[in-house]
Every structure is written in C-alpha cells, then in structure tokens.
C-alpha positions in Angstrom: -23.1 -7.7 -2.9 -20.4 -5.2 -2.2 -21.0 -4.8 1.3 -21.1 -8.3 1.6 -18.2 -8.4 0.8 -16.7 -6.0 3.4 -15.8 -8.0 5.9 -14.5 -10.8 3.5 -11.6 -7.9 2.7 -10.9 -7.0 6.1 -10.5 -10.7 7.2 -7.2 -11.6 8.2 -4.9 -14.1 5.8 -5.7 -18.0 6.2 -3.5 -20.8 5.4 -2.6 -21.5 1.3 -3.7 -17.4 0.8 -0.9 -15.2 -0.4 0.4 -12.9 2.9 2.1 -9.5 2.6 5.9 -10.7 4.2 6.4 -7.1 5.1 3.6 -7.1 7.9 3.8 -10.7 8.8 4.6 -11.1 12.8 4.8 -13.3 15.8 2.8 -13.0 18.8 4.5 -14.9 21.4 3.9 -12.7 24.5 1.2 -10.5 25.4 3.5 -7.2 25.1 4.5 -8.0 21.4 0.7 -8.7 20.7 0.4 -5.1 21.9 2.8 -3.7 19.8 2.1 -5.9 17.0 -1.8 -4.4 17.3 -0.3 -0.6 18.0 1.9 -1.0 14.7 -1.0 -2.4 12.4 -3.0 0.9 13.9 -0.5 3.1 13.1 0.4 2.0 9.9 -3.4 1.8 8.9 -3.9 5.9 10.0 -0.6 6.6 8.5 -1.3 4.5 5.1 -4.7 6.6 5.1 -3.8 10.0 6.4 -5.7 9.9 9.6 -2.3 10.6 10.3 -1.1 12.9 7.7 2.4 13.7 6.8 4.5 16.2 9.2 2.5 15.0 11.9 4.2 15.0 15.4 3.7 11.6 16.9 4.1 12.9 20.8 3.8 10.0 23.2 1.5 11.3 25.7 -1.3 12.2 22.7 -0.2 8.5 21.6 -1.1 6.8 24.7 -4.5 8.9 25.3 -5.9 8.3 21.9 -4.7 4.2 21.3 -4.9 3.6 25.4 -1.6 2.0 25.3 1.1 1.5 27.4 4.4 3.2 26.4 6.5 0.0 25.7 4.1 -1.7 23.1 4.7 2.2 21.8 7.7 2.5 21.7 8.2 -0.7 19.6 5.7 -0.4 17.1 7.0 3.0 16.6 10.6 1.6 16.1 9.3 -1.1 13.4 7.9 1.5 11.7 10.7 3.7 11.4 12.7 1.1 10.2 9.4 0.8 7.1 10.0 4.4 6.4 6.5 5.2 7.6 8.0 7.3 10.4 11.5 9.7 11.0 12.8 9.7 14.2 13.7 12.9 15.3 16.5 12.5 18.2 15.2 13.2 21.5 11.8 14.7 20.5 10.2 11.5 19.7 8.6 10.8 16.3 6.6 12.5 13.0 5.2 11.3 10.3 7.0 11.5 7.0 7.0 15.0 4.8 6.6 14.0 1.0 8.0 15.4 -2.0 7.7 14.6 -5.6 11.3 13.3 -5.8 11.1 10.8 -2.8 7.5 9.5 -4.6 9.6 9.2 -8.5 12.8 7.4 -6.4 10.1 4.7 -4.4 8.3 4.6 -8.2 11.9 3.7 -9.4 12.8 1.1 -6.6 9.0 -0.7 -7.4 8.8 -1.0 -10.7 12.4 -3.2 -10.4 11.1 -5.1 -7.4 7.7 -6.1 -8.3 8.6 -6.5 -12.1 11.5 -9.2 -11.0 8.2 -10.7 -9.1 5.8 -10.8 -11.7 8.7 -12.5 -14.0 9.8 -14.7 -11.5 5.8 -15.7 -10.7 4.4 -15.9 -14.3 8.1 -18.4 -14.5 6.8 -20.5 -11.3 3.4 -20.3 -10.9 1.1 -23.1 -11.2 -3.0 -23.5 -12.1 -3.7 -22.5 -8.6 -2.0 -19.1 -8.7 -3.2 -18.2 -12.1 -6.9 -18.8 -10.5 -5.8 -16.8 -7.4 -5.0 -13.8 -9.5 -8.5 -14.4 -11.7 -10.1 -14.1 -8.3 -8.0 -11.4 -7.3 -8.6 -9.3 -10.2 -12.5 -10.1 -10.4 -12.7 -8.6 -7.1 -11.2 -5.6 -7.7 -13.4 -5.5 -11.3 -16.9 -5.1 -9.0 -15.5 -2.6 -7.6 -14.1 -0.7 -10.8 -18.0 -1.7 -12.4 -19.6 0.4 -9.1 -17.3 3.7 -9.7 -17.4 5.4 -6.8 -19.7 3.9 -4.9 -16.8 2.2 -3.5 -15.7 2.5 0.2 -12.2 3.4 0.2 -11.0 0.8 2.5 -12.4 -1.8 0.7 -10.9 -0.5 -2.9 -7.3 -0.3 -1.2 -8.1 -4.0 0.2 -8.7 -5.4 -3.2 -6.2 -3.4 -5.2 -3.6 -4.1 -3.0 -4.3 -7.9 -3.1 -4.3 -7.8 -7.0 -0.7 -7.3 -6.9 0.2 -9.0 -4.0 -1.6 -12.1 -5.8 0.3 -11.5 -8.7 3.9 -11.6 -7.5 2.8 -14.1 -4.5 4.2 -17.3 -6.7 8.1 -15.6 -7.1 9.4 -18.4 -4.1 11.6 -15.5 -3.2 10.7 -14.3 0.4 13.3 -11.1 0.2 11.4 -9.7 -2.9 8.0 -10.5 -1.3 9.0 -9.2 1.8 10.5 -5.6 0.1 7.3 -5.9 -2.3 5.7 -5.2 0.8 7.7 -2.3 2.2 7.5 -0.8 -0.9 3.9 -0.8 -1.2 3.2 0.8 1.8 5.7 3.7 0.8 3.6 4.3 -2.5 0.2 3.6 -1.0 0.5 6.3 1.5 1.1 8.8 -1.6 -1.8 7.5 -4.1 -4.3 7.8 -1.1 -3.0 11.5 -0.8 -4.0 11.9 -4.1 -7.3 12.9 -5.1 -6.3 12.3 -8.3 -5.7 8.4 -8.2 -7.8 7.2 -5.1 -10.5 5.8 -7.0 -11.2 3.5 -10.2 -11.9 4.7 -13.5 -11.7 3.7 -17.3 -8.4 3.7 -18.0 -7.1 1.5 -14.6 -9.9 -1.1 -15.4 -8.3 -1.5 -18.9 -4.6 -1.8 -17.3 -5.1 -3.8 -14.8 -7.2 -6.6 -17.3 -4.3 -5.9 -19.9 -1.3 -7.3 -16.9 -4.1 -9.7 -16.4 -4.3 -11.8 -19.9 -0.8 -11.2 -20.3 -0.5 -13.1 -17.3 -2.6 -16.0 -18.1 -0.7 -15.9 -21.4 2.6 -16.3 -19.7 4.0 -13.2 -21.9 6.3 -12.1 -18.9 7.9 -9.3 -20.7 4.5 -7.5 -21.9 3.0 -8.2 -18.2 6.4 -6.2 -16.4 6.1 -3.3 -19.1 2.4 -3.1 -18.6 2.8 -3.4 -14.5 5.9 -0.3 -14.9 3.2 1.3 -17.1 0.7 1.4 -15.1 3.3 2.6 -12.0 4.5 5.3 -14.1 0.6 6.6 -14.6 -0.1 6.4 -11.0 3.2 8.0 -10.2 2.2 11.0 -12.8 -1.1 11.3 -11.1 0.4 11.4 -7.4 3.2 14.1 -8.8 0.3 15.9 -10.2 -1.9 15.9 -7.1 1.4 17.5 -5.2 2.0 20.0 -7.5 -1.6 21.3 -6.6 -1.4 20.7 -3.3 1.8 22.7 -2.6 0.0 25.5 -5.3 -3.2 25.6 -3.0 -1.2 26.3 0.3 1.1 29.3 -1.5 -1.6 31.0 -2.7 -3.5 30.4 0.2 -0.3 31.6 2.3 -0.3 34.8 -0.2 -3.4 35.7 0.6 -3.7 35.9 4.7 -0.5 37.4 4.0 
C-alpha cells in the first residue's frame, strides 16, 4: 500500500490542495521553466544532502551534471540565495551553507513564532474541509510511522512536511504561509542531517496525534505549545546529531594526525 502510494506524494499540488507559497512559481517563458526546474533540483539535493553543506557549487561541474545552460543557472542559484539555501561568495560563485548549532536554535526560534501564529490563526479560520484535510494529512503520515523504518525517506519527508503545511494552510495570510515555507526548508535541511531525527518513532507518533485532537478540538493554545514542543525536541535531536558529528571529525582529525 505504501508504495502505492509513492507516486501520489511526489505528484505535484492540484487546485483546492494546500501549496507551499515559498516554492510556488510562474512559468511564462521557456528560460524561467528552466530555472524554475534547475531551482526545484537544487533545492531537493540541497534539502537532502546530495549536496551537503560547504559544498562548492562551481558552474562548470553545475552545467555537466544538470545539462543546463548557464542563465537558467544563474537564476535558480540567485532564488536560492535569497532562501538561505545557498551563500554567495563574491566572485567565486556559490556553496552550499556551513551549519552550526546556533544558526539551527535561531531558525528553531523564528519557527516556532511563525508557524504557531499559523496554527492559531488556522484552528481560528478553518472550516470542516480543512479539519478533514489535516485528518488526511496526519493519517498519511501515521502509515508511515505504523511501518518504522521501512519507510523511503523521500516519501516520509513528503508526508511530514504536508502534515504541517496542512495544518497552517487555513491562516488566509499569504506572508506567514509564504515564510512558513522558507522556514521549513532551513530546518529540513538540518533534521535530514540528523541521523538522530530522520525517521519516525514512538514518541513523534504520540506528538504529532496530540497537535492533532487539539486541533479538531479547536484548543489553539495547547495545539501551538504542543507544535513548539515538538520543534524544541527535534531541535535537541538536530543539536545532538552535530555535536557528534563535529566529535567524529576531531578525533578522526587527531588520529591521521
């Protein structure tokens, strides 16, 4: 049934089904398709670490390995510089974002703020049909949670991303949606660094049904705490993974030296 599935998660937003603002785009000539296609490439090996952070984003190996043209490039590189998912670095071109466990507590900060405001503002404005999209939201990402992990990862980041875009999709305030978006992205790419919090287990199940029935009770303020709960344990677990990581590479550093 999972793999059934699949493709439904990978299939791009219809009409009446909540969109993610921050990645919504227009397609009126065939060079903006290009770079429209280029960016959603980028951002997916970025978001996933095919493209891990610190990485050099030369043109030349850019153009070899996406076969694209350096315009379309050039723009998708320049949206996402100004998402944060790449630095600019004067005249050299491009990398991909260091991270630290300051800059993952600070986007932690900004998130919980953002997509509590949503979640008040949705559970304030939403009618039946957005209480049944975010049943059908969460039920999809409980399969998944029931199978452990024997879970693709793509298709666990599909439905746990669309659980809380669902959930803050009935706010009626584009801005929030569209920097619920942004800020998404910026804490996705950290929780799929960690090993830690990639996949479902106990716990997560239980949180994410507990923001659910506060939801369909309409209790706004135990839904936000439980949301920034359930941020600040993800957070813990990404600051945790880091902490390892950076302890591997000194001792492994200490030892060829």
């Amino acid at each position: 049934m999972l793999k059934e599935n699949a493709r439904q998660d990978r299939m791009p937003a219809t009409r009446g089904t909540p969109v993610d603002a921050a990645h919504a785009t227009t397609t009126d000539t065939p060079s903006r398709t290009l770079a429209s296609e280029m960016f959603e490439k980028l951002r997916g090996d970025i978001l996933s670490a095919r493209l891990p952070p610190g990485t050099k984003l030369r043109f030349d190996y850019l153009r070899k390995t996406y076969k694209v043209g350096l315009s379309p490039l050039r723009e998708a590189l320049s949206r996402l510089a100004e998402n944060r998912l790449v630095v600019a670095t004067g005249q050299r071109g491009f990398r991909v974002p260091s991270v630290s466990a300051h800059d993952i507590i600070d986007i932690a900060m900004v998130r919980k703020e953002v997509e509590g405001l949503a979640l008040r503002l949705s559970i304030s404005y939403g009618d039946d049909a957005w209480e049944a999209s975010v049943v059908g939201a969460r039920h999809k990402v409980a399969l998944l949670e029931k199978a452990g992990k024997n879970v693709a990862e793509d298709i666990w980041e599909s439905r746990h991303r669309d659980f809380h875009r669902t959930l803050v999709s009935a706010c009626q305030s584009d801005c929030l949606l569209h920097l619920h978006g942004l800020l998404s992205d910026q804490f996705d790419r950290y929780r799929r660094l960690s090993a830690k919090s990639r996949l479902p287990n106990s716990p997560r199940s239980l949180i994410h049904q507990r923001i659910l029935d506060a939801v369909l009770s309409r209790n706004a303020d135990l839904a936000v705490k439980l949301l920034c709960d359930h941020i600040d344990e993800a957070t813990r677990l990404i600051v945790a993974g880091l902490s390892s990581t950076e302890k591997r590479a000194r001792k492994g550093n200490g030892t060829r030296a």
